[in-house]
N, C-alpha and C positions, 0 to 999 in steps of 0.2 A: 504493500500500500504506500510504502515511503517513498519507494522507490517510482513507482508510479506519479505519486505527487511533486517529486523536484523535477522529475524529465518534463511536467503539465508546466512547471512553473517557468522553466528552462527555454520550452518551445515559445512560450510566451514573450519571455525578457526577447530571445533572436530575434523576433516577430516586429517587435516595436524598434527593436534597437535600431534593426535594416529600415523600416521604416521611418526613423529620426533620421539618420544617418545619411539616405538616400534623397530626404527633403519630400518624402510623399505625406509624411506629417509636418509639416509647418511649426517654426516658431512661435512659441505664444499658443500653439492652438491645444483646447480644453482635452485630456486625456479621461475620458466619464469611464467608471469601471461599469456601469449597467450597457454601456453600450459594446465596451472591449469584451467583457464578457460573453456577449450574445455573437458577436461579429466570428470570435474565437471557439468559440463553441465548450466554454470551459465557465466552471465558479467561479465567482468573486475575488474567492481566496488569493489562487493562485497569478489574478491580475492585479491586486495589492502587493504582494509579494514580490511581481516584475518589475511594479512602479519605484518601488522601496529601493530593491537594485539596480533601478536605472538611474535612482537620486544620486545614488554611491557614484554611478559612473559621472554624472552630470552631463545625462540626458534629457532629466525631467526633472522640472523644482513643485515643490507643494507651496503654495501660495494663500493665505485666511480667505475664504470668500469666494477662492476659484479654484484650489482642486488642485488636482495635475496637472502641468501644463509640460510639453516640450519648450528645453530651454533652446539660448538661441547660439548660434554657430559664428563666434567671431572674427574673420578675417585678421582686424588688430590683435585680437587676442594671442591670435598664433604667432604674430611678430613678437610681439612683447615675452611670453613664454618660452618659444623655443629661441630668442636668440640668448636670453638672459641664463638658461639649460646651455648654450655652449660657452660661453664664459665659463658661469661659475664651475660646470662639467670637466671641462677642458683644464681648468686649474686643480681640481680637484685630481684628475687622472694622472701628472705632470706630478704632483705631489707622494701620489699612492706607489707609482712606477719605481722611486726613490728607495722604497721600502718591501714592496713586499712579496709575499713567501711565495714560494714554491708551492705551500700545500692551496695557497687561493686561486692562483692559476690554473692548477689542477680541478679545483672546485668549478671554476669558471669555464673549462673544458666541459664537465660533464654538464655544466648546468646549459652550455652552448648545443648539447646533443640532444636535450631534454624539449631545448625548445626546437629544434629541427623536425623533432616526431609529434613534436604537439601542433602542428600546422595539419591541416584539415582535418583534424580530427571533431567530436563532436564537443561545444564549448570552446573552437581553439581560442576566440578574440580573448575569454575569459583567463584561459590556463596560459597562454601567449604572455600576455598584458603583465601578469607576475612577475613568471620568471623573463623577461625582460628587463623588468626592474632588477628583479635577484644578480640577475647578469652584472648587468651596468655598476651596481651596488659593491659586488663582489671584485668586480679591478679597481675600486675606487677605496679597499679596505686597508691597505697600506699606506695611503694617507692619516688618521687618527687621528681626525679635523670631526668632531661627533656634531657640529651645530652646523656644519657648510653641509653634511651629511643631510640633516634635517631639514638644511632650505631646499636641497637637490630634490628628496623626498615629497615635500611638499608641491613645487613646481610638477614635478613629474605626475602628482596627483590632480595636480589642477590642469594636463596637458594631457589627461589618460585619456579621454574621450577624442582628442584629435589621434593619440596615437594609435586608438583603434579605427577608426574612419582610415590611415592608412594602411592601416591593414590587411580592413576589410573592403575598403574599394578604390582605395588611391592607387594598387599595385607597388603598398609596401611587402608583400608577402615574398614578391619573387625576388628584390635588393635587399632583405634584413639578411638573410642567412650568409651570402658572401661577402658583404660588409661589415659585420660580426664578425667573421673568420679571419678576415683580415686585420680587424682590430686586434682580435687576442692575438695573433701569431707577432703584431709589433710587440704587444705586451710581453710577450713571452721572451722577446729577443730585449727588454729591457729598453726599446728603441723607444724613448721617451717622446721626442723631435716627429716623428713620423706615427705614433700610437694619435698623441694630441689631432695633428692634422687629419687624421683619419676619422676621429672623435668628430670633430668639427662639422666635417664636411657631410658626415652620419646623421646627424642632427639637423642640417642648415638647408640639405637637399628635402631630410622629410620635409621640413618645415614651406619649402617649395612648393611641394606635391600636394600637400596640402592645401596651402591657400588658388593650385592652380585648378583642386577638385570643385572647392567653395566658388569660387567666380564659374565655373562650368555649370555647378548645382542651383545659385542663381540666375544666371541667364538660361537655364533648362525650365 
């Protein structure tokens, strides 16, 4: 029965998210659980439940008066976050490279293999979206900077919903895996100078493809 109820809840959350994501549900526009319900062919529950998780993603805000709404998808936004991600990122990585282990690198391998096989799989944006972060997190652990740590955290939460958008339909899925690869193997080689640049350029292309899906998504 559990198991039944998180897969209703799951089908749900993809259902809307594509639907945010894709611009077939509109900014601003009212999410009514009596209607998602009925449209969905499922209870109430498990459309509370989607909305709840889409908040977390910051796809949808609850608002006094109005409910759920789809929040809205900022062009600026993406400037501001993801260039502010490659500074502070880029310094952080330049600092971590300096120090650390052997056993993180290694961590950072498997966790790079983990997200290879989690790509089409069922949930990938959800299980992706993680260990991305775990990724990134984990070459940045040899730095022992705990509050640049926390602003990087932060930014990266407040930039998860575009990093999923290129994921799921910017064709960030087909440049994360060899671009990642290439990052850790500078890591690995300690190549400070060339990890940074790669860092950068990781970041500042999504941040591209991004703002180039949102101008297409508008004018569509």
């Amino acid at each position: 029965m559990t198991i039944e109820y998180k897969t209703r809840t799951q089908h749900v959350v993809e259902n809307l998210r594509e639907k945010i994501l894709s611009g077939e549900i509109a900014a601003g526009e009212p999410l009514r659980q009596a209607s998602l319900a009925k449209e969905l062919n499922v209870s109430r529950i498990p459309i509370r439940e989607a909305l709840l998780q889409l908040e977390a993603e910051g796809l949808v805000s609850f608002e006094p008066h109005k409910g759920a709404t789809a929040t809205q998808l900022s062009i600026e936004q993406v400037d501001e976050l993801f260039e502010l991600r490659a500074m502070i990122e880029c310094n952080l990585l330049a600092a971590s490279l300096e120090n650390i282990s052997d056993e993180a690198l290694t961590t950072a391998a498997d966790i790079l293999a983990s997200l290879d096989s989690a790509l089409g799989k069922e949930n990938a944006a959800n299980v992706w979206s993680e260990l991305n972060s775990e990724f990134h997190n984990c070459l940045y652990s040899g730095a022992d900077r705990p509050q640049t740590a926390d602003l990087v955290n932060t930014l990266n939460k407040n930039a998860d919903r575009y990093i999923r958008m290129h994921l799921l339909w910017a064709g960030g899925i087909s440049k994360a895996g060899p671009e990642h690869a290439e990052l850790l193997a500078f890591c690995q080689a300690r190549d400070i100078d060339n990890a940074v640049d790669k860092l950068k350029q990781h970041i500042l292309s999504s941040r591209d493809e991004i703002k180039a899906f949102l101008v297409q998504r508008e004018a569509g």
